[in-house]
C-alpha positions as CSV (number, residue, x, y, z in Angstrom):
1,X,28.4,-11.6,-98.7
2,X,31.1,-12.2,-96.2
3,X,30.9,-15.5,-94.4
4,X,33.2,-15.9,-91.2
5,X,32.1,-18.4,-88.3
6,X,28.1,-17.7,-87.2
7,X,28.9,-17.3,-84.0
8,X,31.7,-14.5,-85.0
9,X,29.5,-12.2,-87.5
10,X,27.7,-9.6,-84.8
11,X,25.7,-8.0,-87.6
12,X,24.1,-8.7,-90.6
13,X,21.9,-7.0,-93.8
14,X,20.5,-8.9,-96.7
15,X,18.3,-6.5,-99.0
16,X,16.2,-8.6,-101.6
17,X,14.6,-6.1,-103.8
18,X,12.8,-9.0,-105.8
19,X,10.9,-10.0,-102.7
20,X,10.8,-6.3,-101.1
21,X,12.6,-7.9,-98.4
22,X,14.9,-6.9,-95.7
23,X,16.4,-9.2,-93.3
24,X,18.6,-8.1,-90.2
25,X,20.0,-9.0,-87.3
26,X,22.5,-7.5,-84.3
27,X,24.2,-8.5,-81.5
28,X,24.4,-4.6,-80.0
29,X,22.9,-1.5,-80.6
30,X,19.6,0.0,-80.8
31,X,18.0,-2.8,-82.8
32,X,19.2,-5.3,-79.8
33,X,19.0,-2.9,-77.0
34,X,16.3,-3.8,-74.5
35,X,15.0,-0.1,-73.9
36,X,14.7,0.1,-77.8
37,X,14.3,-2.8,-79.3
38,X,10.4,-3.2,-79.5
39,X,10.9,0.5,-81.7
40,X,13.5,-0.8,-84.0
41,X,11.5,-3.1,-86.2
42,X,8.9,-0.5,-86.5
43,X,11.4,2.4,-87.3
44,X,13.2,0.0,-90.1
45,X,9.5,-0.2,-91.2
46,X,9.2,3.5,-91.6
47,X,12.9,4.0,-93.4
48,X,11.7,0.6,-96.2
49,X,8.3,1.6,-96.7
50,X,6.5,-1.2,-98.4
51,X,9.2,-4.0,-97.6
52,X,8.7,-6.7,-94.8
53,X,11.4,-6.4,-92.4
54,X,12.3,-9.4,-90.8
55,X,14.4,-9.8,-87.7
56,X,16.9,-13.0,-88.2
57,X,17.6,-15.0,-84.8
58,X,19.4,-17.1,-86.3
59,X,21.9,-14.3,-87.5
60,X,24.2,-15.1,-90.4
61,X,22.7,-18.4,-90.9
62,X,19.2,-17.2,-91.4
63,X,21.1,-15.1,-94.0
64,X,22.6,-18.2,-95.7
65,X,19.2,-19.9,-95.4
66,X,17.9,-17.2,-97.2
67,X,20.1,-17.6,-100.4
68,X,20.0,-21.5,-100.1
69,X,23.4,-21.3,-99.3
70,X,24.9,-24.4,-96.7
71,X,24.1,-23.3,-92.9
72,X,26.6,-24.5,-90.1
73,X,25.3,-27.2,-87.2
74,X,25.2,-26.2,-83.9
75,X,28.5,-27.3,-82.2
76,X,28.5,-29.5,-79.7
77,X,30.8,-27.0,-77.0
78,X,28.8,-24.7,-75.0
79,X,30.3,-21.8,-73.4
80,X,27.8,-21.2,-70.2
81,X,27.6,-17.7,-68.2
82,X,28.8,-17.3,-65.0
83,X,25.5,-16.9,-62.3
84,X,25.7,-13.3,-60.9
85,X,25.7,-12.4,-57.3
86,X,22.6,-9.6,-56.1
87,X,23.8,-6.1,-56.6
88,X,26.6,-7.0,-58.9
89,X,27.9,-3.7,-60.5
90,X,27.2,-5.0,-63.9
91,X,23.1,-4.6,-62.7
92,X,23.9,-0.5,-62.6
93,X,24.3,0.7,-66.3
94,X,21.3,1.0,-68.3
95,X,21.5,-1.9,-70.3
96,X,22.9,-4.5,-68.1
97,X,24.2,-7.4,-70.4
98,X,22.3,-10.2,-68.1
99,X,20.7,-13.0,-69.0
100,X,17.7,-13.9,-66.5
101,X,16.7,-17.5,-65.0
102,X,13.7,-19.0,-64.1
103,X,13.4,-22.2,-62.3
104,X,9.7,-23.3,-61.6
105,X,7.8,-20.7,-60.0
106,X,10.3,-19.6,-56.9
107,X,14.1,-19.6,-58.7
108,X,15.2,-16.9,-60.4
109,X,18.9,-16.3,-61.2
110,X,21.2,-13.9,-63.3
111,X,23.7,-15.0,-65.7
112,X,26.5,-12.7,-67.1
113,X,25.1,-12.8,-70.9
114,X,28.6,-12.6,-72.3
115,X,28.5,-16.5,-73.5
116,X,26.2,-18.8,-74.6
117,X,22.2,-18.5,-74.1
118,X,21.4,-20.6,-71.0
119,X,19.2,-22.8,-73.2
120,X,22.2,-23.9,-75.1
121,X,23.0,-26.0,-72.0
122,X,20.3,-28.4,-71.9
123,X,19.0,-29.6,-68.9
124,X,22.5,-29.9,-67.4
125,X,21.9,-26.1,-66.8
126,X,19.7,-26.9,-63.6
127,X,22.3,-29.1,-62.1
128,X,25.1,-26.3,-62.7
129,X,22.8,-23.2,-61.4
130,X,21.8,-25.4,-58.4
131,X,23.9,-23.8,-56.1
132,X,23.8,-20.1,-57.8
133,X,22.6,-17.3,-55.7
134,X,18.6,-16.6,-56.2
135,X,17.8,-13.2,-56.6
136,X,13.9,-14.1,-55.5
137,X,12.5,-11.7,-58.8
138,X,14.4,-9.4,-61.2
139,X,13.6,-6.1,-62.2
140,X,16.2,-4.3,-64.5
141,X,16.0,-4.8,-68.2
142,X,17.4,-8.4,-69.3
143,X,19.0,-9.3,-73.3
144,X,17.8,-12.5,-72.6
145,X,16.0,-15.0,-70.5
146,X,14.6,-18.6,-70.1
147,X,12.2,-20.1,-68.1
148,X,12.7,-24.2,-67.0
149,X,9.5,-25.7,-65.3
150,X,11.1,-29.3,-64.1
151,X,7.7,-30.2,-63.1
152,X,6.0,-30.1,-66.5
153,X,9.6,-30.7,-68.1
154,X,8.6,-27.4,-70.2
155,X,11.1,-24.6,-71.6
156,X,10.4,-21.2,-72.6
157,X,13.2,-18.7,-74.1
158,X,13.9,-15.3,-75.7
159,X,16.8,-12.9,-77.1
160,X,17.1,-9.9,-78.3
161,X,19.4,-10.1,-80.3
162,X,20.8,-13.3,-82.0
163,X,22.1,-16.9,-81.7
164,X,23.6,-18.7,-84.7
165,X,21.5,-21.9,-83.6
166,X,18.4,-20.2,-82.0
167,X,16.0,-22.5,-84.6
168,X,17.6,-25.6,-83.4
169,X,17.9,-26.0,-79.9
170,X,14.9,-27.7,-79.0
171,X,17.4,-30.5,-79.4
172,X,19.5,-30.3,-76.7
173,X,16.4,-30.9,-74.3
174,X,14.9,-34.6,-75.2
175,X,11.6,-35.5,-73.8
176,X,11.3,-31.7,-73.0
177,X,8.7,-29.5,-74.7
178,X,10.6,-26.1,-75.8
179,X,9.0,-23.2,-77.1
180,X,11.3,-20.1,-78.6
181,X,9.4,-16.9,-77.8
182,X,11.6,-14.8,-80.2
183,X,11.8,-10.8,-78.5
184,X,8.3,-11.5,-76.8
185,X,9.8,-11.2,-73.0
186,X,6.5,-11.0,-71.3
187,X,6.1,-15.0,-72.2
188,X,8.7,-14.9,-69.9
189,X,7.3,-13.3,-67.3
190,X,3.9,-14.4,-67.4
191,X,5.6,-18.5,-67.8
192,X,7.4,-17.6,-63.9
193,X,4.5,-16.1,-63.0
């Protein structure tokens, strides 16, 4: 196994035949694309039949988990997204690399998703989005997303792909209640309402 920084390693494979288990995890590509990425579990479960396939958002350290081997903590440095303006070009390929923002049920803002999650930023991500331009609703696919509800001091958030901290973040929101939806967008969109 090759072990570099978890927030460095973009892919990851660990086959267990004793436990007929495979365990992935991606940063790009089909198994992280939003257009394709509800198939890709089910397509890995045709090519292993008779294996659980398990999708690691954790990423290498679900991997190190796994063997028992040390995992890393979460650093305390957060690298936050710059907001995006409405019609910014990145919004006209087909798998815009955006993360998207909901505040309460009227906010909703679009981060470059070229950093850190948004969740990673704890609550000091209201005060810095304060300011950032609200696209009212958002329509395009999304590689991520988080929904903040100030009122009810609630947090809801998803990936498609993977963080090297994504079990352990709950953390960096005390006296908030913060649920990780995995791939399962629609929380999202039913949370924002």
């Amino acid at each position: 196994m090759i072990v570099g920084p978890d927030d460095m390693v973009e892919a990851g494979v660990l086959v267990d035949p004793a436990h007929r288990l495979l365990l992935v995890f991606a940063w790009e590509g089909f198994t992280a694309s939003t257009r394709t990425r509800a198939a890709a579990p089910e397509l890995l479960g045709h090519a292993w039949a008779g294996w659980e396939v398990r999708w690691l958002y954790d990423g290498q350290r679900g991997l190190r988990g796994h063997l028992g081997l040390d995992t890393e903590e979460a650093s305390g440095a957060v690298y936050p997204s710059p907001a995006l303006e409405p019609g910014d070009e990145e919004f006209d390929g087909p798998d815009p690399m955006v993360a998207v923002v909901t505040v309460g049920p009227d906010r909703c803002l679009v981060l470059a998703d070229i950093a850190d999650h948004p969740v990673e930023e704890g609550p000091a991500l209201l005060d810095r989005l304060r300011d950032a331009p609200d696209h009212g609703s958002f329509r395009l696919p999304a590689g991520a997303g988080i929904h903040v509800d100030p009122r009810r001091r609630r947090v809801g958030w998803w990936l498609n792909t993977a963080r090297a901290h994504a079990g352990n973040l709950a953390a960096r929101w005390p006296g908030w209640t913060v649920e990780f939806w995995e791939d399962r967008w629609p929380e999202h969109r039913r949370a924002c309402g």
